[in-house]
C-alpha positions as CSV (number, residue, x, y, z in Angstrom):
1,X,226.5,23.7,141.7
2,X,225.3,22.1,138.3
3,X,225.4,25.5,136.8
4,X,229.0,26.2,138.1
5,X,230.2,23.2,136.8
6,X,228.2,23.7,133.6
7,X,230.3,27.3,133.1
8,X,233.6,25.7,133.9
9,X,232.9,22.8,131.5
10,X,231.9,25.2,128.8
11,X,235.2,27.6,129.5
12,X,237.1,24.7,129.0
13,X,235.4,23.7,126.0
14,X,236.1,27.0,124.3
15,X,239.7,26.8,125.4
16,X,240.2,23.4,123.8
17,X,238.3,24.7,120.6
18,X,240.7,27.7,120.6
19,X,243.7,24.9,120.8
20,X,242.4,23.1,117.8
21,X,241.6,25.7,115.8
22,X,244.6,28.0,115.2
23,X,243.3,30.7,112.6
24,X,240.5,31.6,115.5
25,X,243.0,31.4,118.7
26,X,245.5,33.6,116.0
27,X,242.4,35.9,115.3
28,X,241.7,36.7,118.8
29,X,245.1,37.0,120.0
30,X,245.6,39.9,117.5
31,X,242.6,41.4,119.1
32,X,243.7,41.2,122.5
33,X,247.1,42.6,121.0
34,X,245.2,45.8,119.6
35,X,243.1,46.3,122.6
36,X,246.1,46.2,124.9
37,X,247.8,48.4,122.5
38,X,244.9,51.4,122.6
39,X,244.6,51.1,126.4
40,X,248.8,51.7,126.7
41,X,248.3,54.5,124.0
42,X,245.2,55.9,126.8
43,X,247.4,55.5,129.6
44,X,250.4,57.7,127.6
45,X,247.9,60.4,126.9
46,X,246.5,60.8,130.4
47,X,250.0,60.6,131.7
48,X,250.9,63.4,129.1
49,X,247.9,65.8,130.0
50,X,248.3,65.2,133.9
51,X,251.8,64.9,134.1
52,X,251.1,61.9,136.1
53,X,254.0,59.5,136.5
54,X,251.6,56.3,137.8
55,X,249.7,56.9,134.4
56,X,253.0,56.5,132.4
57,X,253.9,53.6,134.7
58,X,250.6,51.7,134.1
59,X,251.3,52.5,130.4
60,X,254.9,50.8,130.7
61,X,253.1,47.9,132.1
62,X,250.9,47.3,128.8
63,X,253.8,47.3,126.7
64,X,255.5,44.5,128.8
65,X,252.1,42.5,128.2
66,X,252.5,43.4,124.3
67,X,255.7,42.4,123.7
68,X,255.3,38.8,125.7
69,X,252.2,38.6,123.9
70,X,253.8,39.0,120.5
71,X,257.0,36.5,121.4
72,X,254.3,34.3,122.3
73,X,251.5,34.6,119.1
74,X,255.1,34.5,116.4
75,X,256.6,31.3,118.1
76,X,253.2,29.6,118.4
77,X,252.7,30.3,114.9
78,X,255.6,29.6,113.3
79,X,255.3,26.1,114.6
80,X,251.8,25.7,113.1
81,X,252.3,27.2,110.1
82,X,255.6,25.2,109.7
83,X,253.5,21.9,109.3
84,X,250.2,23.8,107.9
85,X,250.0,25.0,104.6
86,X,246.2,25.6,104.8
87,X,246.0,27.4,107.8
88,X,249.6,29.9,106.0
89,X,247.0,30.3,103.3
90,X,244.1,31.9,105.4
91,X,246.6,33.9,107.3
92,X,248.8,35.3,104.7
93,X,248.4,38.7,104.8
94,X,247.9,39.1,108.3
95,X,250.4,37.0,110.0
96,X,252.7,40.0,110.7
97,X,250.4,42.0,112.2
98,X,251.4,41.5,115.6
99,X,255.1,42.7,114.7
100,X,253.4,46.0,113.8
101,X,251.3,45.8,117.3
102,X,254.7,45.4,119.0
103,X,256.5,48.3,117.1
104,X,253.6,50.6,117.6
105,X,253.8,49.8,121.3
106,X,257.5,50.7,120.9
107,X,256.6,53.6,120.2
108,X,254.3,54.5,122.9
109,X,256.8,53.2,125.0
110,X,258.8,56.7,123.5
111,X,256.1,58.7,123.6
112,X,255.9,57.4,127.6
113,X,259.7,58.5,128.5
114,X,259.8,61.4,126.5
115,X,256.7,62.6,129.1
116,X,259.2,61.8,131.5
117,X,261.6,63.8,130.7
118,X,259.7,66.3,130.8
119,X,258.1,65.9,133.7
120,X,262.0,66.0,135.2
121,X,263.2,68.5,133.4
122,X,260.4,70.8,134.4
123,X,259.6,71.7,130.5
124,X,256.2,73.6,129.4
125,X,254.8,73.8,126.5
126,X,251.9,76.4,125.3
127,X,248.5,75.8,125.2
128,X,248.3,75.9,121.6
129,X,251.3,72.9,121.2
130,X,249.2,70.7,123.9
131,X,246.6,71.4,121.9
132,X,248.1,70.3,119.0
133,X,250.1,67.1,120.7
134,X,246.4,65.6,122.0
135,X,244.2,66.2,118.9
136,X,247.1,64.0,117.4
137,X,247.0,61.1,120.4
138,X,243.1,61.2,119.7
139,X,243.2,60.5,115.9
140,X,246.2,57.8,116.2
141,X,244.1,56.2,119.0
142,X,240.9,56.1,116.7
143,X,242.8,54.7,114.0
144,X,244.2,51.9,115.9
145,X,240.6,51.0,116.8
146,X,239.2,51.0,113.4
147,X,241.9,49.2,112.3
148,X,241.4,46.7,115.0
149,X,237.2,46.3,113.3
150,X,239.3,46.3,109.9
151,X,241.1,43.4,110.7
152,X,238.0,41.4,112.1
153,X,236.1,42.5,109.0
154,X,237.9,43.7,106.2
155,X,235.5,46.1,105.2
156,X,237.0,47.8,102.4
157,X,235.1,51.0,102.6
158,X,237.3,51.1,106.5
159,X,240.1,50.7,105.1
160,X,239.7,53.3,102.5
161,X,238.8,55.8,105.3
162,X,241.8,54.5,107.3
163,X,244.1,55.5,105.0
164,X,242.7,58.7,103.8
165,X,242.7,59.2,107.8
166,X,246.6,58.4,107.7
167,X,246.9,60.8,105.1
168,X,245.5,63.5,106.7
169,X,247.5,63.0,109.7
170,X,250.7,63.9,107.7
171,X,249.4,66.6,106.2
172,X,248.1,67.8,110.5
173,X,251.7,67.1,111.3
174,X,253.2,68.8,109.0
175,X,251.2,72.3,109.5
176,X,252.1,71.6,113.5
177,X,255.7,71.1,112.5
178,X,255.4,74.8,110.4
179,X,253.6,76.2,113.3
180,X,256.0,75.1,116.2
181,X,258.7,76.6,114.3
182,X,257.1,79.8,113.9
183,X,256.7,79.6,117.7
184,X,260.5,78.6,118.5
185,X,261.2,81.6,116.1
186,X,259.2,84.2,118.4
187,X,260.5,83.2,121.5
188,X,257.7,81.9,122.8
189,X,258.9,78.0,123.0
190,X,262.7,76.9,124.4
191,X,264.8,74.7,122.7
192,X,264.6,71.9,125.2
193,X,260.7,72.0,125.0
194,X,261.4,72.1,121.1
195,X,263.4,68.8,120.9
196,X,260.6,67.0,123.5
197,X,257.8,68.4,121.2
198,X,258.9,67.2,118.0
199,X,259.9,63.7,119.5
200,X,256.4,63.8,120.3
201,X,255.3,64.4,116.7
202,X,258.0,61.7,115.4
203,X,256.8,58.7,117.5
204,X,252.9,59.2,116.8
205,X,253.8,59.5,113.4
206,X,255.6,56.3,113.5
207,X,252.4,55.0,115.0
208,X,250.5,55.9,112.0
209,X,253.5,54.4,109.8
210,X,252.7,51.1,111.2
211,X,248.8,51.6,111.1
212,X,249.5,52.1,107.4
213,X,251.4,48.9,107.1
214,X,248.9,46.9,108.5
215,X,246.2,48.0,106.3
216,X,248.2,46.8,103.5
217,X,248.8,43.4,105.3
218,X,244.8,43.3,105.3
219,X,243.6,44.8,102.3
């Protein structure tokens, strides 16, 4: 029983500690908000591959979290940094990284009814576009991961690679763009599954726009 008690004193230690101590609670709710944020992206890509409609649902769900989260976090910090000029200082740079959390999250969101619609609409897509679609989920999620570590430590040498990373994720969409068209001109993709694919390519871009934007709040 002591040790129970000892837990749930030390729990409610931390809590208080996190109450009086702003720039940490505001630290680790930017965490939560990226790791909520790769696990809705996760969600969006498995609903994509499976065509699975509870995966996209589940993914729906996350976003809900991010944006409450976000209302959240902004209020509470407007009221502290209102009255705080020290803690504005620490957190300058980083203060509107939740926004960016929320608009990425938008755009999963996008990414999570345009899977819908196809799913109703019955639409295919070749192998070589799904291809294409999930080696871009897989970079945008890795990015939003290291640029979760980025934010923690601000290791510049991460963020360097992070936005060489973006970079190169143009450049990958562009050549799909190029090569989808090339596809749509030999018949082999519809129009309908055309519009649906280069949504897809339009809102992880956006992703990446936002990933970009964040690197330049913490560089």
């Amino acid at each position: 029983m002591k040790t129970a008690e000892k837990d749930i004193n030390s729990v409610a230690s931390e809590n208080r500690s996190d109450l009086n101590n702003p720039e940490l609670y505001f630290k680790q709710e930017v965490k939560d908000m990226f790791d909520l944020t790769i696990e809705m992206l996760s969600l969006s890509r498995q609903g994509f591959n499976k065509l699975n409609r509870a995966k996209l649902s589940q993914s729906l769900n996350y976003g809900k979290q991010i944006h409450n989260k976000e209302k959240k976090l902004t209020n509470n910090l407007v009221i502290k940094l209102t009255n705080d000029k020290e803690l504005f200082a620490k957190l300058q740079g980083i203060d509107l990284i939740p926004s960016h959390l929320e608009r990425i999250g938008d755009n999963i969101e996008l990414l999570v009814r345009c899977t819908s619609n196809i799913i109703d609409e019955g639409l295919c897509f070749s192998e070589k576009a799904i291809r294409e679609i999930n080696t871009l989920f897989e970079i945008a999620e890795e990015m939003i991961r290291s640029t979760r570590d980025a934010s923690i430590t601000k290791n510049e040498f991460l963020i360097n690679h992070i936005n060489e990373e973006n970079d190169k994720f143009g450049q990958m969409v562009s050549e799909f763009s190029q090569w989808h068209y090339d596809r749509l001109i030999e018949g082999i993709c519809t129009p309908k599954s055309s519009s649906a694919y280069l949504a897809l390519l339009d809102y992880l871009s956006e992703i990446l726009k936002h990933i970009r934007l964040i690197t330049q709040r913490i560089n």
